[in-house]
MARBA-3410 file (N, C-alpha, C, O; in Angstrom, 1 decimal):
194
56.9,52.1,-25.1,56.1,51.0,-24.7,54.8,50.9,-25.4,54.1,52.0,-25.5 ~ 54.4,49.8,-25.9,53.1,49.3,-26.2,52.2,48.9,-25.9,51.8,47.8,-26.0 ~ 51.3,50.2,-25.1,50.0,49.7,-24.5,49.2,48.9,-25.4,48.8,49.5,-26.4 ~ 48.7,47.3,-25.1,47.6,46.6,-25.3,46.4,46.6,-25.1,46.1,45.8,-24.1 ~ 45.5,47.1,-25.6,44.2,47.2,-24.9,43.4,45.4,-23.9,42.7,44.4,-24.3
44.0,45.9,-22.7,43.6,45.3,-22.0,42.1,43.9,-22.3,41.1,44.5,-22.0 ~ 41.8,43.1,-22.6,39.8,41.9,-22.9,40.1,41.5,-21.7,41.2,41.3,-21.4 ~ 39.0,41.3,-20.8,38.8,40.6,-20.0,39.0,38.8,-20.5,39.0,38.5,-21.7 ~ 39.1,38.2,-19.8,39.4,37.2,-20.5,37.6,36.1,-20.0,37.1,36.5,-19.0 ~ 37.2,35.3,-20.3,36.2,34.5,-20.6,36.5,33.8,-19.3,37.6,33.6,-19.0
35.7,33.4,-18.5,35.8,32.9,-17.1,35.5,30.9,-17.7,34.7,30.3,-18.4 ~ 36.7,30.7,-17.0,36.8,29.1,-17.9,35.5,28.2,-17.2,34.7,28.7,-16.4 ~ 35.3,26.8,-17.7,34.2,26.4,-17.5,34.2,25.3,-16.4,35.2,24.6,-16.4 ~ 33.3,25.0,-15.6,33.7,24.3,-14.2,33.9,23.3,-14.5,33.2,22.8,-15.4 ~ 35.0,22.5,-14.0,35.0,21.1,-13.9,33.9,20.2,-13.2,33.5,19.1,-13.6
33.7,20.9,-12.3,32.7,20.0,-11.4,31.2,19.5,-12.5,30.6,20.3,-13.3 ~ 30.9,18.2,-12.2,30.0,17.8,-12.9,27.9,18.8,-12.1,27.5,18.9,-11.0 ~ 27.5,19.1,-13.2,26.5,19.9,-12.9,25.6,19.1,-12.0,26.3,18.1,-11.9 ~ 24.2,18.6,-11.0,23.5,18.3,-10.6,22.5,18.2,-11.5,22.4,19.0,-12.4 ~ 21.4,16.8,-11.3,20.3,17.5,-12.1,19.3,19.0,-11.0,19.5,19.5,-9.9
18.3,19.1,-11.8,18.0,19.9,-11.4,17.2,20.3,-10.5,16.9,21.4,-10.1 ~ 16.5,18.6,-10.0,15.9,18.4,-9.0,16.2,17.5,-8.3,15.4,16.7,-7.9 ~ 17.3,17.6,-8.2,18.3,16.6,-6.7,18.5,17.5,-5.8,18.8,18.7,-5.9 ~ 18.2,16.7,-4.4,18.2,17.5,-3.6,19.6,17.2,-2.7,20.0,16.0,-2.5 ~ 20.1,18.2,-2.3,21.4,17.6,-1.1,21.3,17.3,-0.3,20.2,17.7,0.3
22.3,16.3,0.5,22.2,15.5,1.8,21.7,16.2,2.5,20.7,15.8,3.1 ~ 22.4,17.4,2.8,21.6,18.3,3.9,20.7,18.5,3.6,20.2,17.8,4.5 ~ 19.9,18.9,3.1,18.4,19.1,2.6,17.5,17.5,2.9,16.5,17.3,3.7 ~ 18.1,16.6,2.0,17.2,15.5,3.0,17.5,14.6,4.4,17.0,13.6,4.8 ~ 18.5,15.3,4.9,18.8,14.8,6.3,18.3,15.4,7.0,18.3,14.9,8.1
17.7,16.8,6.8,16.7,17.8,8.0,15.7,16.8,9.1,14.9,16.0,8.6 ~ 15.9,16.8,10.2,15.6,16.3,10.8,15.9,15.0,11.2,15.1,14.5,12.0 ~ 17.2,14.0,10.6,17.9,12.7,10.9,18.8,13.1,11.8,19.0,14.3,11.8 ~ 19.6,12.1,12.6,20.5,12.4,13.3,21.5,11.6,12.3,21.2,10.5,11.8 ~ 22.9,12.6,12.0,23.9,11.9,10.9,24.5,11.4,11.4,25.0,11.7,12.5
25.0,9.9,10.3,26.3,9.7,11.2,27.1,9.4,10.1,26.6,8.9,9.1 ~ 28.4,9.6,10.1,29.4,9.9,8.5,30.2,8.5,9.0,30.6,8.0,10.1 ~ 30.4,8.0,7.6,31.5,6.4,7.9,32.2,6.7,7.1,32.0,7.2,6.1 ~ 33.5,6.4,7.6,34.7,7.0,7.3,35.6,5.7,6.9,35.6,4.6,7.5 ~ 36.4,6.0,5.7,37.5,5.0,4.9,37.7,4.2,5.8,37.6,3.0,5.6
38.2,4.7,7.1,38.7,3.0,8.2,37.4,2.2,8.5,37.7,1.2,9.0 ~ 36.5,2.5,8.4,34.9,2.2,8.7,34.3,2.2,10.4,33.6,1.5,11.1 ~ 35.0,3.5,10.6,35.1,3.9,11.7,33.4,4.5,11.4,33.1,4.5,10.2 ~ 32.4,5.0,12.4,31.2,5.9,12.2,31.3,7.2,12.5,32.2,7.8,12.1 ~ 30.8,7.7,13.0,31.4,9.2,13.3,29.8,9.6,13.6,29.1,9.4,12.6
28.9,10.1,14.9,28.1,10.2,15.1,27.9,12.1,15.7,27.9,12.5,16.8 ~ 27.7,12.9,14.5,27.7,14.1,14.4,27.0,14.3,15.4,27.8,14.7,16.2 ~ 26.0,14.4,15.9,25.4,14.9,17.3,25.8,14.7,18.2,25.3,15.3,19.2 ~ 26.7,13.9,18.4,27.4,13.7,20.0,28.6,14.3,20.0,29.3,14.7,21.0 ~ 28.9,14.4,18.7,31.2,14.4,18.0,31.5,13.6,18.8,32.2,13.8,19.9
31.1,12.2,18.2,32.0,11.3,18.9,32.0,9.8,17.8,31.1,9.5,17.0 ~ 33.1,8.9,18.1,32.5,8.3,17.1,31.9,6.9,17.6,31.9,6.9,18.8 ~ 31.5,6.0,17.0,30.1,5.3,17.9,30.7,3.6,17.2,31.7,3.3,16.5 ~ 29.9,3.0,17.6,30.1,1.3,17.4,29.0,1.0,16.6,28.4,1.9,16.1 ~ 28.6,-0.2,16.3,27.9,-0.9,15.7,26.8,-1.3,16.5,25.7,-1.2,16.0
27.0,-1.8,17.7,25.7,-2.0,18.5,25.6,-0.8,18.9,24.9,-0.9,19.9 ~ 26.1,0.8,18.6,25.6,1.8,19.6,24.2,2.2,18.3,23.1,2.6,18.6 ~ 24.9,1.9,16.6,23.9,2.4,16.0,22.7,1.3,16.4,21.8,1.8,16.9 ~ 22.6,0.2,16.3,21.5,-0.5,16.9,20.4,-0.4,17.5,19.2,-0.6,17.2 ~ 21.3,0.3,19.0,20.9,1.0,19.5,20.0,2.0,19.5,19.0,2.1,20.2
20.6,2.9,18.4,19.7,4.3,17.9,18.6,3.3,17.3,17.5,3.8,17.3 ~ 18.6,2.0,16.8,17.3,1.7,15.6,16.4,1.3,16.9,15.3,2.0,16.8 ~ 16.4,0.5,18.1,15.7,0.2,19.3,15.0,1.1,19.5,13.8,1.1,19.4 ~ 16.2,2.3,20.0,14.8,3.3,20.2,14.1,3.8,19.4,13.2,4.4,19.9 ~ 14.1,3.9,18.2,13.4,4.4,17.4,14.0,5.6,16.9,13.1,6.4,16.9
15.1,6.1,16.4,16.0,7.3,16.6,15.9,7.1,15.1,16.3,6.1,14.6 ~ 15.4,8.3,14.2,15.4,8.3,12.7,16.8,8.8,12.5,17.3,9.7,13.2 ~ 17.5,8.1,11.7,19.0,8.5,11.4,19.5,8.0,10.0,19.0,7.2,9.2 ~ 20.8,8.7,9.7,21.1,8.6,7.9,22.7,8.4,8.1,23.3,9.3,8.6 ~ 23.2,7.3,7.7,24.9,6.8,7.5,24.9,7.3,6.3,24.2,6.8,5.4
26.1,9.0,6.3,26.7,8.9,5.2,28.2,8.8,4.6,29.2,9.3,5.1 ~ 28.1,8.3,3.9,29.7,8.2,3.4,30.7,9.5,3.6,30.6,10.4,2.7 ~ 31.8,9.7,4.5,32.2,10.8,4.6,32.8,11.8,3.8,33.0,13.0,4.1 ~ 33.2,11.1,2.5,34.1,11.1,1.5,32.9,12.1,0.2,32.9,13.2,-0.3 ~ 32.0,10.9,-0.1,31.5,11.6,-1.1,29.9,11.5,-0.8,29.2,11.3,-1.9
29.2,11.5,0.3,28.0,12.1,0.6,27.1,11.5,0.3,26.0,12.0,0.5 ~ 27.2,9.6,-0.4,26.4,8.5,-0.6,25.5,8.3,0.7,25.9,8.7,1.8 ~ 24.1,7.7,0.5,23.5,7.2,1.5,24.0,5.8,1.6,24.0,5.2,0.6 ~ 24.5,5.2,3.1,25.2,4.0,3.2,24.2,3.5,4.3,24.5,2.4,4.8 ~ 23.1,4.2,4.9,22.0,3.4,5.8,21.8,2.2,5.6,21.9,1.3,6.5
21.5,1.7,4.1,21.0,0.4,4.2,22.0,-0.7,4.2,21.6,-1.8,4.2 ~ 23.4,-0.4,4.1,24.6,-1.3,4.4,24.8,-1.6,5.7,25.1,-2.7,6.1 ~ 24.4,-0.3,6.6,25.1,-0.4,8.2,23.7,-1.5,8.3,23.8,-2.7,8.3 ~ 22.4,-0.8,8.2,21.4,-2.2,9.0,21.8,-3.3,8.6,22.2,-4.0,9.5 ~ 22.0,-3.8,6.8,22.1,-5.0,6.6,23.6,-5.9,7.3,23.8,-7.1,7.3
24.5,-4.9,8.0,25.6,-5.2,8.7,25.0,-6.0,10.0,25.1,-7.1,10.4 ~ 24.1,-4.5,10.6,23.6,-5.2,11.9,22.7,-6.7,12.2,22.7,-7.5,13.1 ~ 21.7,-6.6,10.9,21.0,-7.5,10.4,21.7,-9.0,11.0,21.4,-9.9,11.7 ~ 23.2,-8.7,9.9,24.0,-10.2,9.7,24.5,-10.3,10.9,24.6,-11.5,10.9 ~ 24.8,-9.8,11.9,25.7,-9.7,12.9,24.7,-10.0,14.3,25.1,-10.3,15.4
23.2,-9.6,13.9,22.4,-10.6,14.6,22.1,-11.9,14.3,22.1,-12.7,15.3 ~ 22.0,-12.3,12.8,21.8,-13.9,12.8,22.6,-14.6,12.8,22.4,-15.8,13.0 ~ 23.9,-14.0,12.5,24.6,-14.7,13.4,24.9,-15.0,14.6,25.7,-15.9,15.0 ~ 24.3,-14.2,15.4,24.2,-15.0,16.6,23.6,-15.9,17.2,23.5,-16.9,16.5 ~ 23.1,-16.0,18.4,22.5,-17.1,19.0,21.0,-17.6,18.5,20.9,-18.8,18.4
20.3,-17.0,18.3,18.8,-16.8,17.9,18.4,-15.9,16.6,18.0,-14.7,16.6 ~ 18.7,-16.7,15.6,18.5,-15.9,14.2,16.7,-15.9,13.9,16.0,-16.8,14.4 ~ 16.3,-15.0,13.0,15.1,-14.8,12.9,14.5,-15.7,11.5,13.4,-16.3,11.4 ~ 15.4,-15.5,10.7,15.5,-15.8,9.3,15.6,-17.6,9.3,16.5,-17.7,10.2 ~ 15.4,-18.6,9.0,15.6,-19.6,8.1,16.3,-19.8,7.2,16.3,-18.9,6.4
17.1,-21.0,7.0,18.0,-20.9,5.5,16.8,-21.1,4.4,17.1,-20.9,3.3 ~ 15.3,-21.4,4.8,14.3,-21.3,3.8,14.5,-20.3,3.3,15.3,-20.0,2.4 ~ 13.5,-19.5,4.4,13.4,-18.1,4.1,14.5,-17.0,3.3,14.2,-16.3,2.3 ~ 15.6,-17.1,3.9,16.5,-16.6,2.8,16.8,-17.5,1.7,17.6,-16.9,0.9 ~ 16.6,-18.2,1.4,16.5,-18.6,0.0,15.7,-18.2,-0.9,15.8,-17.8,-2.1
14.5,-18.5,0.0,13.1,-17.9,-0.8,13.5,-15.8,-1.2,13.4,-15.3,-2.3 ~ 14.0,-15.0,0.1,14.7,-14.0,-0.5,15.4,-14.1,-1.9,15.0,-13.5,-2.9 ~ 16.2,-14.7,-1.9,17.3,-14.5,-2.5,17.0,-14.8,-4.2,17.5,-14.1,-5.2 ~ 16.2,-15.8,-4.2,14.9,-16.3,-5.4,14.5,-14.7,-6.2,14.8,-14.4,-7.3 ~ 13.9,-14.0,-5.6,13.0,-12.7,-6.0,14.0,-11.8,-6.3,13.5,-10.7,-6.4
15.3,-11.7,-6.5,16.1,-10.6,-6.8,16.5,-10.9,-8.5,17.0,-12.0,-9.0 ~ 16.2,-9.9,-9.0,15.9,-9.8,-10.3,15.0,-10.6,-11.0,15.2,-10.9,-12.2 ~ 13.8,-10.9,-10.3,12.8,-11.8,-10.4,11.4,-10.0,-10.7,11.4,-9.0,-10.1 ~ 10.7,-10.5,-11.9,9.4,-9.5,-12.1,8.8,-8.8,-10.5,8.4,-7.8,-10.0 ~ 8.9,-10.1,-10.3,7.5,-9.5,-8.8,8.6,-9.4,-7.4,8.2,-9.6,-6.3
10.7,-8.9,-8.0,11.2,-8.3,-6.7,10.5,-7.1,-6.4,10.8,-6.9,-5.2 ~ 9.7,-6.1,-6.9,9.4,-4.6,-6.2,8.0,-5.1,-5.4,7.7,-4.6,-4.3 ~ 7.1,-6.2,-6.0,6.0,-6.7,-5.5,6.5,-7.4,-3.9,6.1,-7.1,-2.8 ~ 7.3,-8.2,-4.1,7.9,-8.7,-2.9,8.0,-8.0,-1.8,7.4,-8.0,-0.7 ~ 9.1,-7.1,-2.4,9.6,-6.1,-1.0,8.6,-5.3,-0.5,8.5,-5.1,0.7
7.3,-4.7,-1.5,6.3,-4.1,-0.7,5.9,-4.7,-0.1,5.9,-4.4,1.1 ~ 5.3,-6.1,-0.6,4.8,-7.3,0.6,5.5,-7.3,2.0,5.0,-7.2,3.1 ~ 6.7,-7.6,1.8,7.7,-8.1,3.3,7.4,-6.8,4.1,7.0,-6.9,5.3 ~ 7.8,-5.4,3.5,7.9,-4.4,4.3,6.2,-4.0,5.1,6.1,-3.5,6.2 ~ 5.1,-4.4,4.4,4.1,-4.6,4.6,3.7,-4.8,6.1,3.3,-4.2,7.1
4.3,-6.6,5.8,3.9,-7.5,6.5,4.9,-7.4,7.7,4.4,-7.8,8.8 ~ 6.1,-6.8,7.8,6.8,-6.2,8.7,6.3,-5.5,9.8,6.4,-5.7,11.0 ~ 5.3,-4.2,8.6,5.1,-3.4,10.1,3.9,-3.2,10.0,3.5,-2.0,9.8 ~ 3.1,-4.4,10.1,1.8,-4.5,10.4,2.2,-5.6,12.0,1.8,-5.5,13.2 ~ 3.0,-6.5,11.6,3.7,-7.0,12.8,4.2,-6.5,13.7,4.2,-7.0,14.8
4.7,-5.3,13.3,5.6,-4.4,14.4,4.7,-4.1,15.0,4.8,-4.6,16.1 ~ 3.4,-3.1,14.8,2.3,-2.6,14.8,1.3,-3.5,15.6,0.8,-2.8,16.5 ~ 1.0,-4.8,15.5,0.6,-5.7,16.4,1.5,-6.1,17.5,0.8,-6.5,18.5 ~ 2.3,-6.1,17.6,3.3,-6.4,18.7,3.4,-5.0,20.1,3.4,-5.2,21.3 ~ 3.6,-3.7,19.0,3.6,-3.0,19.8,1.8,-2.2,20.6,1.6,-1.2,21.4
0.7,-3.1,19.9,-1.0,-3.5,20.4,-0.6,-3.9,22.0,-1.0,-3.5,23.0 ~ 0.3,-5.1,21.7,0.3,-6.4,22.6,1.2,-6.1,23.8,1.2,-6.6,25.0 ~ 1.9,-5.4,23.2,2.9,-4.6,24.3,2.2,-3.7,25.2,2.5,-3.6,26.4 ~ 1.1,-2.9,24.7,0.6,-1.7,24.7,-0.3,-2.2,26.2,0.0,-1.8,27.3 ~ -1.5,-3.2,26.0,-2.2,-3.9,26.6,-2.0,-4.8,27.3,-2.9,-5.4,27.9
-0.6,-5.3,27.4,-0.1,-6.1,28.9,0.7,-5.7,30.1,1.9,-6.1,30.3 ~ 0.3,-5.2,30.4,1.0,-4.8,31.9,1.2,-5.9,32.8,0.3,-6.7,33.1 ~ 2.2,-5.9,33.2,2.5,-6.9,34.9,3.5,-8.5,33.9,4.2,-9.4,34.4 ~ 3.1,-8.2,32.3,3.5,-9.8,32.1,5.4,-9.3,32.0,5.9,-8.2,32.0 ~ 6.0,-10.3,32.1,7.2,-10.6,31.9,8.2,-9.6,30.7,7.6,-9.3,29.7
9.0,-9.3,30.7,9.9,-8.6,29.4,10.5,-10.0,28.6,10.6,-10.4,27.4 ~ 10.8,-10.3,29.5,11.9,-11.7,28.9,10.9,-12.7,28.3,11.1,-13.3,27.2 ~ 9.5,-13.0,29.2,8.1,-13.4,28.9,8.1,-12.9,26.9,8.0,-13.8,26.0 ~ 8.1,-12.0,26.8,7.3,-11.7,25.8,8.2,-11.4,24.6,8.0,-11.4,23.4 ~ 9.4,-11.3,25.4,10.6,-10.9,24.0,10.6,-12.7,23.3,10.7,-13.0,22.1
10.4,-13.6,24.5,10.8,-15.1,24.1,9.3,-15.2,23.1,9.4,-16.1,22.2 ~ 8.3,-14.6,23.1,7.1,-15.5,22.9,7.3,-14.0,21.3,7.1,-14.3,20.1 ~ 7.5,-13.1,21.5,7.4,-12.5,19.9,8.5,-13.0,19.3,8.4,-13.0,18.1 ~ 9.4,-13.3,19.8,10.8,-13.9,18.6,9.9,-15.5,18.0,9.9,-15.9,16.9 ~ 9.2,-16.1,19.1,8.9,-17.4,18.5,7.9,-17.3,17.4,7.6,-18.1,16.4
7.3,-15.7,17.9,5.5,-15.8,16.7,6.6,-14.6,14.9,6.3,-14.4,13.8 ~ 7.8,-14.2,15.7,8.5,-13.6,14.2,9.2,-14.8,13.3,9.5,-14.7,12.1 ~ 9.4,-15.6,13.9,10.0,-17.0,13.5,9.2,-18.2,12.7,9.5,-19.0,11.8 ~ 7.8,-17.9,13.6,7.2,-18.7,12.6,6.6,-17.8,11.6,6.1,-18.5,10.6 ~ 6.3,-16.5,11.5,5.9,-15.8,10.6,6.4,-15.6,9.4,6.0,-15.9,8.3
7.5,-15.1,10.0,8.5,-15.0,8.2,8.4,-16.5,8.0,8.2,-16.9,6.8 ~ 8.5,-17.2,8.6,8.4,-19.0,7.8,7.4,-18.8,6.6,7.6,-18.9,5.4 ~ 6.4,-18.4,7.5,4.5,-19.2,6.5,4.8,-18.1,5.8,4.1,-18.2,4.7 ~ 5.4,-16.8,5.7,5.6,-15.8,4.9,5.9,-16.1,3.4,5.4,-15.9,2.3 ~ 7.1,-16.5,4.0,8.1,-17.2,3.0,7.7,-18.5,2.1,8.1,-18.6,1.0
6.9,-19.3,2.7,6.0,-20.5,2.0,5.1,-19.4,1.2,5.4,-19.4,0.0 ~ 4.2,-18.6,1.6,3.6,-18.1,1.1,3.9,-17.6,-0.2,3.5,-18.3,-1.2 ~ 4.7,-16.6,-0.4,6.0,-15.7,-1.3,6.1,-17.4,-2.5,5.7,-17.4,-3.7 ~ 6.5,-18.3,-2.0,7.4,-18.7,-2.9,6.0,-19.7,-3.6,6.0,-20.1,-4.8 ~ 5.0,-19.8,-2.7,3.8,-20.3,-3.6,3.5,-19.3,-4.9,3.7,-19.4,-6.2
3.1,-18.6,-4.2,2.4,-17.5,-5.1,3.5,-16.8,-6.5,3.0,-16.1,-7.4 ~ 5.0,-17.2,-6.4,5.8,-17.3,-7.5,5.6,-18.4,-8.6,5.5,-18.5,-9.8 ~ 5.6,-19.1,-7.4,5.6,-20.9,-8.6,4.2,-20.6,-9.1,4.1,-20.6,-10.4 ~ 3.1,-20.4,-8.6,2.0,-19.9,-9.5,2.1,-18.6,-10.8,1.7,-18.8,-12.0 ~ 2.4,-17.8,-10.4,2.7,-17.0,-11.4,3.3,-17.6,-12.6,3.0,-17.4,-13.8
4.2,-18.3,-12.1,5.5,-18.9,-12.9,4.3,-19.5,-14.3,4.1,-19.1,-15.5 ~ 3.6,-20.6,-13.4,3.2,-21.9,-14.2,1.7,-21.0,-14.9,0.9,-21.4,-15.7 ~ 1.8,-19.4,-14.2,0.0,-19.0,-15.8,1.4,-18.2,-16.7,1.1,-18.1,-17.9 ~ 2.5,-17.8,-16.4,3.0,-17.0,-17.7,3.4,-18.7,-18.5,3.1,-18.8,-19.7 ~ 3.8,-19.5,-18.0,4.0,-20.5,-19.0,3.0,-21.5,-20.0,3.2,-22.2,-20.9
2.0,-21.1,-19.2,0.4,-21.8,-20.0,0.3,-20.5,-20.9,0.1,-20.6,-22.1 ~ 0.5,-18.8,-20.1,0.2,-18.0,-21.6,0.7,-18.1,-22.7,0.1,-17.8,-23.7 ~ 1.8,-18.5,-22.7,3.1,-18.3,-23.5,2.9,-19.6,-24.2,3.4,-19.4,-25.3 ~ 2.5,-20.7,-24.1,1.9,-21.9,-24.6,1.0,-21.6,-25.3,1.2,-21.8,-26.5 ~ -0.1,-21.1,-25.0,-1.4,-20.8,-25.9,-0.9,-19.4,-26.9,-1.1,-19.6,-28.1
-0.5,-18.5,-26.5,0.4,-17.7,-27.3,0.9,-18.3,-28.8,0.6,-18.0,-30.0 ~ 1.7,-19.1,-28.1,2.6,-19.7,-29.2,2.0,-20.8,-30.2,2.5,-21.1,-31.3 ~ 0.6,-21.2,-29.8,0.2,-22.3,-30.3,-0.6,-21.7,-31.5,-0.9,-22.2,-32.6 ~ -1.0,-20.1,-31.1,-2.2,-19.8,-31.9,-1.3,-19.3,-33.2,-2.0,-19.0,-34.2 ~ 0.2,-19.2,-33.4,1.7,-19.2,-34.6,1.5,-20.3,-35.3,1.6,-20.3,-36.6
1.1,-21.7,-34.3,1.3,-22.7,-35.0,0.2,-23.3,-36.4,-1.0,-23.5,-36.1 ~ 0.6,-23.4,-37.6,0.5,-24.0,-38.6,-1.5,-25.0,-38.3,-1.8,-26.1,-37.8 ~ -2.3,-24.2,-38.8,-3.4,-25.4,-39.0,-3.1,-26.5,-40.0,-2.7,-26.2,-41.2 ~ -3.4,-28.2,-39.5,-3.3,-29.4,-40.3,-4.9,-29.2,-40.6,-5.5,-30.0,-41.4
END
């Protein structure tokens, strides 16, 4: 018999695609979120309870103020901003929407528009400087009504995002009309002296 001297053989190379090198994993930035994993049937799955939960229960968690992260159960995407924009739709559609077909128009204008990242800081701004005054007003009335005040802040969020929204869409059409005077004077200074 012919002993072969045994080579270790070269350890093959991973398939799995590498990470960069400063990505951090879900678990690393969910430290301190309550998770909840949404699963192919779009069922949610609410890890701190092990149970799985509804759509008005995540709601719910946003009411109280409950910091939390929807992630995709499969491959570990952040899907938070789909579940709000679900709950979002699923409020205006109901009886008392907050939004305007203005106002979402005026949204919908600014998406792939220069001044979308200027926008959204604005709205998110002006969001929770409102939240922020509301919860002043909340803070400093005692004895008034619940139903009192839920009716009188939905009417002052109603007309807010309105003049918001007029506002936004001024301050575009202006922009609009100095890049087209620059671009005018620009172009004129190309043009040919008679």
């Amino acid at each position: 018999m012919n002993a072969t001297a045994h080579t270790p053989r070269s350890p093959r190379p991973s398939r799995a695609k590498a990470k960069p090198a400063n990505s951090e994993t879900p678990a690393a930035e969910d430290a301190g979120l309550r998770v909840l994993k949404k699963y192919p049937n779009r069922r949610l799955y609410d890890t701190a309870s092990s149970s799985y939960i509804t759509l008005a229960e995540v709601k719910d968690l946003v009411m109280e103020g409950t910091k939390f992260v929807v992630r995709d159960a499969k491959t570990g995407k952040n899907l938070t901003r789909s579940i709000l924009l679900q709950i979002i739709l699923e409020e205006e559609a109901g009886g008392a929407p907050i939004f305007t077909e203005t106002v979402l128009a005026n949204i919908v204008r600014f998406y792939g528009h220069t001044m979308q990242g200027f926008f959204g800081a604005n709205l998110e701004n002006s969001i929770q400087a409102f939240a922020d005054m509301q919860k002043k007003m909340m803070d400093n009335a005692s004895g008034f009504g619940v139903e009192a005040w839920q009716k009188m802040m939905q009417d002052m969020m109603h007309s807010y995002t309105g003049q918001s929204g007029q506002m936004l869409q001024q301050m575009q059409e202006q922009m609009q009309n100095q890049y087209q005077a620059s671009m005018q004077q620009w172009l004129s200074a190309f043009q040919p002296k008679r």
